[in-house]
C-alpha positions, 0 to 999 in steps of 0.5 A, a space after each residue: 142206816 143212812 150211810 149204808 142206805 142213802 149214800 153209799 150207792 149214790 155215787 156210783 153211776 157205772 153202765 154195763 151192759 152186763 147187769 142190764 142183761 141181768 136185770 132183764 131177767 129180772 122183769 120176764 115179761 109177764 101177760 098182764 094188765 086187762 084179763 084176770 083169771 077169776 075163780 071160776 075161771 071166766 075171763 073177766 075185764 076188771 078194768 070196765 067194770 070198775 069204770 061201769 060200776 064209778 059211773 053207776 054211783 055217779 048217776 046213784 045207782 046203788 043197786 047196779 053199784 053194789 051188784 057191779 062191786 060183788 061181782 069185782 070183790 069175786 076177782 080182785 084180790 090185795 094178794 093176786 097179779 098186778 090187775 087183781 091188786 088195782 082192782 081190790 084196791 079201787 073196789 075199796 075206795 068205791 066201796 067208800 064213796 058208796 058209803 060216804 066214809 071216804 074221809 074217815 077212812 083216809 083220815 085213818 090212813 093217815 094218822 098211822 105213825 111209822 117210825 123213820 127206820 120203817 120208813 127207811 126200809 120201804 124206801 129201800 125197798 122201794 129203790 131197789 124195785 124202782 128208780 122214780 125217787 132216787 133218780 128225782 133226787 140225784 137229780 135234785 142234789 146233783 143240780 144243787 152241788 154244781 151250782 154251789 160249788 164256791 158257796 159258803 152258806 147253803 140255805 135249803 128251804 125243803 117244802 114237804 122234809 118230811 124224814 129229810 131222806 134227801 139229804 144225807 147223800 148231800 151232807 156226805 158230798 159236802 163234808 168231801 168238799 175239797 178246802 173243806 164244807 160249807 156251812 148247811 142251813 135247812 128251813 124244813 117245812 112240814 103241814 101240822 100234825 093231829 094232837 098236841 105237838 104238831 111240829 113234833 116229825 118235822 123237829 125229829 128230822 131236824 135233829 136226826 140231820 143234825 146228828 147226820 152233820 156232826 158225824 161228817 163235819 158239816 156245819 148245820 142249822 135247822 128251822 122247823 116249821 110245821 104250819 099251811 104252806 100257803 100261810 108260811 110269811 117270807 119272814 119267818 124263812 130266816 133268809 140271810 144275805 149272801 147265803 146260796 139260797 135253793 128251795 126244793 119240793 119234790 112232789 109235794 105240791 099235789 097235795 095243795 088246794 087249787 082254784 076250783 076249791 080256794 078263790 085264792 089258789 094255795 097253789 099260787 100262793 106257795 108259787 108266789 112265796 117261792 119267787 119272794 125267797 128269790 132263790 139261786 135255784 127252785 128244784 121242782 119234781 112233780 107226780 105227773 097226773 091228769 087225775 084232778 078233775 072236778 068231775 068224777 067219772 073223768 077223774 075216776 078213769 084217769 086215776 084207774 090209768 095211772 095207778 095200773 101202771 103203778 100196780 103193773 110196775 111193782 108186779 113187775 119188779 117184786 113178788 107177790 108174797 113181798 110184804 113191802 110191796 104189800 105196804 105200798 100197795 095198801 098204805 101208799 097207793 091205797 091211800 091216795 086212790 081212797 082220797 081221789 075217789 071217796 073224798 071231795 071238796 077240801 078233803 080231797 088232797 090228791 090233785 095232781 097236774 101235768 108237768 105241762 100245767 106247773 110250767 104255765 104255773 112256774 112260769 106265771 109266778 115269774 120263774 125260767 127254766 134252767 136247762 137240763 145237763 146233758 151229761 148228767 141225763 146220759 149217767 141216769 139214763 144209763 143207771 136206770 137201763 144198767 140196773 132196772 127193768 127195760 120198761 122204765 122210761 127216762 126222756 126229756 121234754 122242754 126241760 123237764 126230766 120225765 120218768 114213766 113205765 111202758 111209756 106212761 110219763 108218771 113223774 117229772 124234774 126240772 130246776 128253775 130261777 127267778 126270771 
């Protein structure tokens, strides 16, 4: 699954205008977005009534509240057109907020297991409707295997591993290394899990990637740590001399506290760690969002801007019985609107930036950007307009590699060293 998955079509970045054609077709233009059609047929705005009915439960009018989410519930549905999907889903999280089971629900969310070949398949899924991940990670890897070209030990600490799907495609490159492979090094690092063995995902990864190394010849070590990334010590990092030492996080560090909830930032604290290590090169990929507001309502009408244009993006791109898509949709998106919106204080998890703001946070931890290859910008710029939809957005600003839908930047890349 990972060969026929992950590697076999990293490599090729052909451009044509054929199959851009071909996938234009795919994306017809369809009139969405603010309108939906509602049973009995009235145009309704969906979109004001979620900010009026957010507005209601942050001044306590339950009465309005409640009358303002019969009225959305009458509209919206999991299984209608992009807006009608938004709009079941904010409903669901404003619905908990009203009730004050934000965090069990999320926590619920959570705690469900998938297995790493379900994970496996939402995630080719996922590519095949969009390019957001994949173009991360050739990003990512691509800067990784030009600095590391003579290197004999490659040492990657992954902040956030998880299933480790970034990394076969750059096992399989290196085990094609002419005079033969480097020795591979990963420290994985994962938060806890619940229950007893709360490193338990994040050691399955390590010998699933083991595995992986094996089949290609590529010699590996592994270190699993599953703990508060802020509380991780630059010790127990296992950084060797004269190893090529790169960390990588790709969006990941949303999910850090900050200022306004620790005195002492975890964020900072992670950044300091980082520049501690001092790597030969720190991938950063970041969600681009301005919805980490202390104050709802403004937090609220940001995350409704961002996720419409998720919600719109995947009705763009897949069908509406799609069953993956319906996972994304409730597990995924689902999930991270319900802890923005009916969660607060620490249990509020989802608190992205903008590229902008990491930069200052980057730059204050003592990192410099490297700049972006232009070569490899124009192969994905082309990838991306050869095999997807043409409202997909790649751009570049300040050395950062920003990727959007209809001109909404959503997510950002760059790379960095020590300054």
């Amino acid at each position: 699954m990972f060969d026929k998955l992950l590697v076999c079509n990293e490599n090729e970045v052909k451009c044509s205008k054929q199959n851009g054609l071909a996938n234009g077709s795919n994306g017809k233009k369809k009139s969405r977005a603010k309108k939906s059609q509602g049973n009995n047929n009235e145009a309704v705005d969906l979109r004001t009534l979620l900010i009026l009915c957010a507005q209601s439960i942050s001044s306590d009018d339950r009465r309005t509240a409640n009358e303002l989410l019969k009225q959305i519930r009458q509209h919206s549905s999991p299984f209608g057109d992009g807006s009608q999907r938004l709009a079941h889903c904010f409903a669901n999280a404003l619905e908990a907020r009203l009730a004050g089971t934000g965090t069990q629900i999320y926590t619920a969310l959570s705690a469900e297991k998938t297995s790493a070949a379900d994970m496996l398949k939402a995630y080719q899924a996922y590519i095949s409707a969009c390019p957001f991940k994949k173009v991360a990670i050739i990003f990512a890897n691509h800067s990784l295997m030009h600095a590391t070209s003579s290197a004999d030990v490659i040492h990657i600490v992954d902040l956030g591993i998880l299933y480790g799907f970034q990394w076969p495609a750059l096992i399989y490159r290196l085990s094609k290394r002419p005079g033969g492979p480097p020795k591979l090094r990963i420290t994985g690092i994962e938060l806890p899990q619940g229950g007893f063995r709360p490193a338990e995902r994040v050691q399955e990864t390590g010998r699933r990637l083991a595995k992986y190394c094996e089949r290609h010849n590529v010699p590996f070590e592994y270190i699993a740590i599953a703990k508060k990334w802020e509380n991780i010590r630059i010790d127990e990092l296992k950084i060797n001399k004269g190893e090529f030492v790169a960390v990588n996080c790709l969006f990941r560090c949303k999910n850090l506290l900050d200022e306004t909830v620790v005195v002492s930032s975890p964020r900072d604290a992670v950044l300091r760690l980082v520049r501690q290590a001092n790597p030969n090169m720190f991938m950063h990929a970041i969600v681009n969002g301005s919805y980490n507001a202390p104050f709802f309502v403004t937090r609220f009408r940001e995350a409704l801007f961002h996720f419409t244009a998720l919600f719109d993006m995947l009705d763009a791109n897949m069908g509406r019985e799609d069953q993956m898509r319906m996972k994304f949709e409730k597990e995924f998106y689902g999930r991270e609107v319900m802890n923005v919106i009916a969660c607060e204080g620490s249990e509020r998890v989802e608190r992205p930036e903008t590229y902008k703001q990491w930069q200052v946070r980057n730059r204050k931890a003592g990192m410099k950007q490297l700049p972006l290859d232009p070569l490899l910008m124009k192969k994905l710029k082309c990838k991306v307009r050869g095999k997807y939809h043409e409202d997909f957005v790649v751009d570049e600003d300040g050395e950062w590699l920003l990727q959007g839908w209809k001109g909404r930047i959503v997510y950002a890349s760059s790379a960095w060293v020590p300054a």
